[in-house]
N, C-alpha and C positions, 0 to 999 in steps of 0.2 A: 495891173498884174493880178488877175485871181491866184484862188486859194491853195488849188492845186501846183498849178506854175511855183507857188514859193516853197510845196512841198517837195518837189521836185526837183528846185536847185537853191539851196540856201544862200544868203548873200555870204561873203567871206569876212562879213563880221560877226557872225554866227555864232555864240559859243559853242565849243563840242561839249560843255561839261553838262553833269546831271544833278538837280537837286532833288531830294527825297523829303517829304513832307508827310508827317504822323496824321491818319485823315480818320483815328480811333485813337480814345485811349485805351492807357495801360491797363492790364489787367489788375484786377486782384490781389491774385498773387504775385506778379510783376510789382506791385505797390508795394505790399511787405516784405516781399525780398529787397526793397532799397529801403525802407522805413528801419528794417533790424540792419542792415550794413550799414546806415550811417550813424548807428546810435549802438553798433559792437560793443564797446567800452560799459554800455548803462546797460546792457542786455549778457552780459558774459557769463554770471551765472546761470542765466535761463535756457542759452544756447544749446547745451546736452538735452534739455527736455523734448527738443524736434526730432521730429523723425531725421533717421540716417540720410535718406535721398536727400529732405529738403536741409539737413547740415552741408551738405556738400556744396547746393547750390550756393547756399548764405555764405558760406567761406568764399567764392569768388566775388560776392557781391563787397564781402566787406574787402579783398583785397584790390576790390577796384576802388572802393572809397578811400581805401589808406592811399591808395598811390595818387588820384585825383587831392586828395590833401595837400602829399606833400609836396607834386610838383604846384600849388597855390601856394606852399609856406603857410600853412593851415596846422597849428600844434596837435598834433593829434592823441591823447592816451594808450592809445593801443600798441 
């Protein structure tokens, strides 16, 4: 069976599903925005000194870390 033939009719053990794979890293700023959310707690007085846009983002950053906490059963301070 060539190449094409199997592009053309998949066997029916095929999966249909799709996996996704990081083929860059993170940016930057994608790094400290999870660097200060998962250290909220050690950073909380410093938090107000960022700029407004990038508070906003960090607030969902750390509310994705609180939540990945606790469904771990991770103690969290925050």
């Amino acid at each position: 069976m060539d190449s094409i033939s199997v592009l053309q009719s998949p066997s029916q053990s095929h999966s249909g599903d799709l996996l996704v794979f990081q083929t860059e890293p993170y940016s930057l700023h994608r790094l400290c925005e999870d660097c200060i959310g998962r250290n909220a707690w050690t950073l909380r007085h410093q938090l107000s000194w960022l700029p407004t846009k990038f508070q906003e983002t960090v607030k969902k950053r750390i509310s994705f870390f609180r939540t990945a906490a606790k469904s771990q059963g991770i103690h969290n301070p925050t």
